[in-house]
C-alpha positions in Angstrom: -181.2 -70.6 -71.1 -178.0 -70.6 -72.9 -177.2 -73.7 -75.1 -174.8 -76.7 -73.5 -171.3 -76.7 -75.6 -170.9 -80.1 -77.4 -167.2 -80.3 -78.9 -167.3 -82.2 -82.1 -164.0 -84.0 -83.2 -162.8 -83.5 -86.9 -159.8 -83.9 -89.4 -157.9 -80.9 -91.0 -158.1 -82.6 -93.9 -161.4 -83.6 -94.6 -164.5 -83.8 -92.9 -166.6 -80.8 -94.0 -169.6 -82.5 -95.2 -169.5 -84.8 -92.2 -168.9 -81.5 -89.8 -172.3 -79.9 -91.8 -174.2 -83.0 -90.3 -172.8 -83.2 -87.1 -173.1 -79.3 -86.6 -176.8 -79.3 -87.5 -177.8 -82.6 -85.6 -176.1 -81.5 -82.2 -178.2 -77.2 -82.9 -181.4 -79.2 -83.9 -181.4 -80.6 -80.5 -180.4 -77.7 -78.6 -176.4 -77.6 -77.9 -174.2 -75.3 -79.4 -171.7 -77.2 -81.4 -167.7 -76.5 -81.4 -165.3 -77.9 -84.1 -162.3 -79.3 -82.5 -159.3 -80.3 -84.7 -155.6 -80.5 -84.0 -155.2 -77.8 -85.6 -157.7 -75.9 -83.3 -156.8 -74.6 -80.0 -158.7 -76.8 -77.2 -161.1 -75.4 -75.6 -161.2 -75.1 -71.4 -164.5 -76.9 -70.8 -167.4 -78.6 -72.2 -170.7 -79.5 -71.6 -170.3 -82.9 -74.0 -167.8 -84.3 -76.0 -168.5 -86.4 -79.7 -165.8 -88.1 -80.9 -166.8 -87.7 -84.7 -165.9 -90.5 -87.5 -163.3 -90.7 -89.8 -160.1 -92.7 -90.4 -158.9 -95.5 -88.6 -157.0 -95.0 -85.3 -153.2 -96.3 -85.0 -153.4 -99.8 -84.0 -150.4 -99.4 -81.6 -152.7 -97.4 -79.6 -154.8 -100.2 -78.6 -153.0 -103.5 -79.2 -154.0 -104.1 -82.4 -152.6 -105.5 -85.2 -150.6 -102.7 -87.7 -151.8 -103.0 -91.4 -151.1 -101.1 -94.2 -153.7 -100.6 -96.4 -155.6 -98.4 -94.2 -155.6 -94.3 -93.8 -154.6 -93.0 -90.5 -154.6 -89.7 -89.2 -151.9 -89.9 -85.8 -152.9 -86.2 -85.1 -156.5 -86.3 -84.8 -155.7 -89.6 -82.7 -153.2 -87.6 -80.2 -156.3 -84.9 -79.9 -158.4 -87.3 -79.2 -156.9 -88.9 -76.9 -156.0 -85.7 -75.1 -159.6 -84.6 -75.1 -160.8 -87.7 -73.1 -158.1 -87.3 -70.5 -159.0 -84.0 -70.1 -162.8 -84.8 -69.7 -163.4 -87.5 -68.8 -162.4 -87.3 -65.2 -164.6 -84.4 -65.5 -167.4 -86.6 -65.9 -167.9 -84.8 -69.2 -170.7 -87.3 -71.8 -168.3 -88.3 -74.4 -170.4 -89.7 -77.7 -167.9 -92.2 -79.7 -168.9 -92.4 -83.5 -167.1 -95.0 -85.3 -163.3 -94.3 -86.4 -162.2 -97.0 -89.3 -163.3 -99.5 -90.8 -163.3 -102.7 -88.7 
């Protein structure tokens, strides 16, 4: 039985030791994890989708209030958001781990 493909969001920039964790939690339990960055192409299905941590999202995305002492990442936010139209009419699982810090 082949592994389930599980498409694990992440930054260019960062994310590596983060990626390590996520990588290893989604093999422990039997899926075969797939980076997905926006500088990655996107893949043409998946068996799961995990929207992984990191920065905040833009507030302008979801009526919130713009602030400037926060780090945003509007690329990672336009694949993300291009993932879950992609999938989730699919009925692709989509996992959200928190993005930001409110």
């Amino acid at each position: 039985m082949s592994r389930p493909l599980i498409g694990i969001t992440t930054s260019d920039q960062k994310s590596h030791l983060a990626w390590c964790f996520d990588w290893f939690a989604v093999w422990r339990h039997g899926g075969k994890p797939l980076r997905l960055s926006p500088s990655r192409p996107k893949p043409e299905s998946l068996d799961g989708l995990i929207i992984g941590g990191g920065d905040d999202i833009q507030a302008h995305l979801y009526g919130g209030e713009v602030q400037l002492d926060v780090r945003l990442d509007p690329a990672r936010d336009e694949l993300e958001l291009a993932l879950l139209e992609r999938f989730i009419p699919l009925h692709t699982p989509v996992l959200g781990i928190c993005r930001g810090r409110n």
